[in-house]
C-alpha positions in Angstrom: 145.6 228.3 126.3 149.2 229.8 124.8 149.4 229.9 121.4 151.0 227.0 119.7 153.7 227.5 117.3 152.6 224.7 115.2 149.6 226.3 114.1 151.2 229.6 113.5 154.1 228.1 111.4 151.5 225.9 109.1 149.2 229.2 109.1 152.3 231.5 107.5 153.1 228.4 105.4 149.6 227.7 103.7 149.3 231.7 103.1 153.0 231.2 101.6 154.7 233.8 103.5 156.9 231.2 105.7 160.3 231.8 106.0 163.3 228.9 107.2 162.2 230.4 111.1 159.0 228.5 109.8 160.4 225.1 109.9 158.8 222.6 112.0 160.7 220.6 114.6 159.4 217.3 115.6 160.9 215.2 118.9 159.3 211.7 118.7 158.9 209.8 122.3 156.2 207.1 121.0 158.8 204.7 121.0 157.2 202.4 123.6 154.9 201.9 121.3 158.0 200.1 119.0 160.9 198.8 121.1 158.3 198.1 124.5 161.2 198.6 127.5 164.3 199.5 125.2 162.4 203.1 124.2 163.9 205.1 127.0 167.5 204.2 125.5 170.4 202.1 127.5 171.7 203.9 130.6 175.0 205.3 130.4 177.3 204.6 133.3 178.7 207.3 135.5 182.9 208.4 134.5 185.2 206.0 135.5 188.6 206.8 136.8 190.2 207.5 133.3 187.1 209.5 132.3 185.3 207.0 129.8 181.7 206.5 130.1 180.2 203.4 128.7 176.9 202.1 128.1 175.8 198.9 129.7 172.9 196.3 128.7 170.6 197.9 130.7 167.9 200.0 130.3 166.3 203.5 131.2 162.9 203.3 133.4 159.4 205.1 132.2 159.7 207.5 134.9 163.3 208.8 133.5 161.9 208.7 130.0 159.0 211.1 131.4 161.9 213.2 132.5 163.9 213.4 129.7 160.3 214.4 127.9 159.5 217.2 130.7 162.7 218.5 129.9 162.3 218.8 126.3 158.5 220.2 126.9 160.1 222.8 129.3 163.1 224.1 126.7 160.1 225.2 124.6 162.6 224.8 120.7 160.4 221.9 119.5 157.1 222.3 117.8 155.5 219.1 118.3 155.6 216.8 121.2 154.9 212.8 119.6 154.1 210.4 122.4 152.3 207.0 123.2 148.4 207.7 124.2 149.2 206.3 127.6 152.4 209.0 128.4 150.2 211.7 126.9 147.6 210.7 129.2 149.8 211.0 132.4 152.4 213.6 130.7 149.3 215.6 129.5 146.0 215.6 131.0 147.2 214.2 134.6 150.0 216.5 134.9 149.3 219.6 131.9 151.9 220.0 130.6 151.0 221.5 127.6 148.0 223.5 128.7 150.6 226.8 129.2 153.1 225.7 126.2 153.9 226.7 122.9 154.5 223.2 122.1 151.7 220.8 120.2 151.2 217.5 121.9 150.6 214.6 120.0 150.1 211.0 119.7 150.8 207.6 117.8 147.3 206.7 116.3 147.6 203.3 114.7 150.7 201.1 115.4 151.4 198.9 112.2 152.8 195.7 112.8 156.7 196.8 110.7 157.2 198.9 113.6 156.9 196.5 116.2 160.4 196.2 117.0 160.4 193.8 120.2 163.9 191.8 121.5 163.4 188.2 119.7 160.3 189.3 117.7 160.7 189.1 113.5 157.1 190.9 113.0 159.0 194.1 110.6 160.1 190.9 108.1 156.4 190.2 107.0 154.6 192.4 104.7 153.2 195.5 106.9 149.6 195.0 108.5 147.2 197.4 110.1 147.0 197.9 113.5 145.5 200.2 116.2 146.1 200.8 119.5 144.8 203.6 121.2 141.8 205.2 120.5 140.8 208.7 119.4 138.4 209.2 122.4 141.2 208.6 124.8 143.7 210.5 123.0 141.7 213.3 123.1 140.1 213.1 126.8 141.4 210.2 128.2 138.4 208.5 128.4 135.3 208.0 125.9 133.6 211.1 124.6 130.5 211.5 123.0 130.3 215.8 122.7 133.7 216.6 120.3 132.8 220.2 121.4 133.7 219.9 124.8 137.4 221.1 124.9 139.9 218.1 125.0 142.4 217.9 127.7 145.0 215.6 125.6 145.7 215.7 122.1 143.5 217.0 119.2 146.4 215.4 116.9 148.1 212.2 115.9 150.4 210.0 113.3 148.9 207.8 111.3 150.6 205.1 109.6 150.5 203.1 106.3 153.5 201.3 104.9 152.6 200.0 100.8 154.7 196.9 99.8 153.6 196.4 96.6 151.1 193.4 97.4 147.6 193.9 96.9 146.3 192.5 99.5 147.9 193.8 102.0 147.8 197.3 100.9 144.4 197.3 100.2 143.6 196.2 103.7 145.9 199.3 104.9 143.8 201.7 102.8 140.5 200.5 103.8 141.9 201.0 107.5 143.2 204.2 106.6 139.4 205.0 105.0 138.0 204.2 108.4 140.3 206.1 110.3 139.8 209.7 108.3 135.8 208.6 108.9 136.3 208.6 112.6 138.8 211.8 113.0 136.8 213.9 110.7 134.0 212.7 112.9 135.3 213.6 116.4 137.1 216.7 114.8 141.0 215.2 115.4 143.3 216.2 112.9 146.5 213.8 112.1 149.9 214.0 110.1 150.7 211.0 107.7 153.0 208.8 107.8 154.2 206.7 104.8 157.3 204.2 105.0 159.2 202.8 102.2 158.3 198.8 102.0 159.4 196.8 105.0 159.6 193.7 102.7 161.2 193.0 99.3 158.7 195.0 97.0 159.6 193.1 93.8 161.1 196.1 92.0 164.4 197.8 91.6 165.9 199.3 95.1 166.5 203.0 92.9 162.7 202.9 92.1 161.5 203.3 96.1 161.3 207.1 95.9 159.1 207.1 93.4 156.9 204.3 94.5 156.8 206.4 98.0 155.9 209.4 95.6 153.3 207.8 93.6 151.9 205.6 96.3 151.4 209.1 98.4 150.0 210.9 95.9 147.1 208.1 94.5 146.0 207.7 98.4 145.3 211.3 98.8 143.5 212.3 95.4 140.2 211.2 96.7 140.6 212.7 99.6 139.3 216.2 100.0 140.2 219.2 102.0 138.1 218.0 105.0 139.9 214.5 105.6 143.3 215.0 104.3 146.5 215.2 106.6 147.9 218.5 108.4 151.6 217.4 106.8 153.2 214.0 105.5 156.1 212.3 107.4 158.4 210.1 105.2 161.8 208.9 105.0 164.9 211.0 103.1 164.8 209.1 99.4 167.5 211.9 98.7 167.0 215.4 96.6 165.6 214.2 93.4 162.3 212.2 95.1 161.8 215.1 97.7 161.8 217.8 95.2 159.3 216.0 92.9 156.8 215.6 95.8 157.1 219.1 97.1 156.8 220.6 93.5 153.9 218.4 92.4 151.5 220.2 95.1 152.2 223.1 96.9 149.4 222.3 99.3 150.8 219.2 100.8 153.1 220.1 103.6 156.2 217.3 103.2 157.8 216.3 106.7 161.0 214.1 106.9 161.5 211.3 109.7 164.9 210.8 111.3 165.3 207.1 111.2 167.7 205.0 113.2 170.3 207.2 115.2 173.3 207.2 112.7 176.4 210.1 113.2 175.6 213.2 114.9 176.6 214.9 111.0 174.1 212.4 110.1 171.7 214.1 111.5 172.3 217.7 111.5 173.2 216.8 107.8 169.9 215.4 107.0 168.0 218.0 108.7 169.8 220.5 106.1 169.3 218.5 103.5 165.4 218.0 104.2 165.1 222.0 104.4 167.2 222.7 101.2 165.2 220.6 99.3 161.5 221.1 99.8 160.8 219.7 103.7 159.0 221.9 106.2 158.7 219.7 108.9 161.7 217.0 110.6 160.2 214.3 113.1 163.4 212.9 114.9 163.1 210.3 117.4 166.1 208.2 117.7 168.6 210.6 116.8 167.1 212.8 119.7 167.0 209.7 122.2 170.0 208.6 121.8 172.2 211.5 121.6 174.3 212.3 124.5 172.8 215.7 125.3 169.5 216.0 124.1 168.7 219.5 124.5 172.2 220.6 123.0 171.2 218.0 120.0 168.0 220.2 119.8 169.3 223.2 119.9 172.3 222.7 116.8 168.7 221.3 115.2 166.8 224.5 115.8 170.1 226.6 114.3 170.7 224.6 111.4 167.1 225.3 110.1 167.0 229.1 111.0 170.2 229.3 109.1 173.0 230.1 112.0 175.3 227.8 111.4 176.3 224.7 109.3 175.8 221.1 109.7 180.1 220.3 110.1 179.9 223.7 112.0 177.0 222.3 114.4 179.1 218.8 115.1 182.1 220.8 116.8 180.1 223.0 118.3 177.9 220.3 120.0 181.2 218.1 120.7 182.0 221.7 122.8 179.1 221.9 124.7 179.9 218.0 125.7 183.3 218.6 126.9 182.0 222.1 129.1 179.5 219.8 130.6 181.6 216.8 131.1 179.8 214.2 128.9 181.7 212.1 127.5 180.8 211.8 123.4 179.8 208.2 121.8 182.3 209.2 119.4 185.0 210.7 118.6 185.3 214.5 116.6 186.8 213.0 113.5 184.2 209.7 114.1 181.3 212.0 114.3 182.0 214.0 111.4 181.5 211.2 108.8 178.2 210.8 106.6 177.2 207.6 106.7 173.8 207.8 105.1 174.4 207.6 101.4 171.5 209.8 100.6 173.2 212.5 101.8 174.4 215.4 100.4 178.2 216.5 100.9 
């Protein structure tokens, strides 16, 4: 099996010799597991006669999402492959993709109920609950296992999720899941990443105080956790420099990973990928912004430069509106539309 660069990077970085060529580089395609058939993203029509391209109410199939994810699998610049269990099952073990590639597969272990994001649905405006899906066994082989020494054919990693809002209840029913989880992986030897969202609901406290619930929250659920059971990396939202630098300083061990969120500018991006790196992050888990972008291998790419250092996040925008005008795709947005920041935790 080729060596994946995943495990080299978080090698160099545990021993401390990583350098920004270290970073980690996320694409997240589990979004069937959120938006059901909106995940591939809407189609966009062909040109028309005065060269616009539009896109319409409709959607793209499975079988082009596979596509689009073969693609990304084949340009070999990610680190980490995120899927549902079932595309990881035919994406995978049916077809191998990753048995020859550098790239780590993945998949969505638990799927709380704030990111169930259906047309019509209002689940993400209740407090967070536990939920789970797929199964370990069939993320792993496909099917139930009972000898973990056997090699797996699918995925020896995945996200898990919790998302603390501040009400005991419900976050204590989250952690006990969570227990029960880090049982079971340590258990069939399956390593995960964790993810921690900022409260879906109205947590009862001051909006300017969420980076440091996210910080403490993080912190607490780990301390009893020991080597053994704890999480390869942590994937949270950008609460801006001050929040990230705390939780990167306060343990060196703990490997901090930033999520992309909803799709936003293409300076958004590239901007918070800079950010993230500058300020303590060694990992980036995009979905959306990846999905969505017109060219999502270019959009990649500019990603991959940014964090090795070649070239700047205004620098990146032109140079990816470029490569859309050489291959005749017409942009979402303008130049001067694209280069705006509109996330405000972004730094300028």
């Amino acid at each position: 099996m080729t060596l994946k660069t995943l495990d080299q990077k978080l090698q160099r970085i545990s021993q401390g010799i990583d350098t920004r060529n270290d970073f980690i580089i996320a694409d997240a395609k589990d979004a069937d597991m959120a938006f059901g058939a909106m995940a591939p993203g809407p189609k966009r029509l062909a040109q028309n006669k005065d060269g616009d391209s539009q896109s319409c109410n409709r959607y793209k199939t499975l079988s082009q999402y596979h596509e689009q994810i073969r693609e990304v699998i084949k340009q070999q610049v990610v680190d980490i492959m995120l899927l549902s269990a079932s595309n990881l099952e035919r994406l995978g073990i049916d077809e191998g993709l990753f048995k020859n590639s550098p790239i780590t597969p993945a998949a969505r272990a638990n799927d709380t109920t704030d990111i169930w994001a259906v047309r019509g649905g209002s689940y993400a405006n209740h407090p967070s609950r536990h939920f789970r899906t797929a199964t370990l066994d069939h993320i792993k082989y496909g099917k139930t296992e009972t000898d973990y020494n056997k090699p797996y054919t699918g995925a020896d990693l995945g996200l898990y999720s919790v998302t603390f809002t501040n009400n005991l209840d419900q976050d204590y029913a989250a952690l006990e899941a969570f227990h029960k989880f880090r049982l079971e992986a340590e258990a069939k030897k399956f390593r995960y990443f964790l993810e921690v969202f900022n409260p879906n609901v109205d947590p009862g406290f001051d909006p300017q105080k969420t980076g440091a619930f996210l910080n403490d929250s993080i912190i607490r659920c780990l301390a009893g956790v020991t080597k053994v059971g704890r999480p390869i990396f942590l994937k949270i939202p950008y609460n801006g420099p001050g929040p990230l630098e705390e939780l990167v300083a306060y343990d060196s061990n703990l490997v901090v990973g930033i999520l992309g969120g909803s799709s936003g500018t293409t300076l958004d991006a590239f901007q918070l990928i800079h950010d993230a790196q500058k300020y303590g992050a060694k990992v980036a888990l995009f979905g959306r912004k990846i999905n969505l972008s017109e060219h999502p291998l270019a959009f990649i790419q500019y990603m991959r430069r940014i964090t090795d250092g070649e070239i700047t996040p205004i620098e990146a925008v032109k140079a990816y509106h470029g490569d859309l005008a050489r291959v005749n795709i017409s942009p979402l947005r303008e130049l001067k539309d694209d280069l705006i920041l509109t996330e405000n935790k972004l730094t300028y």
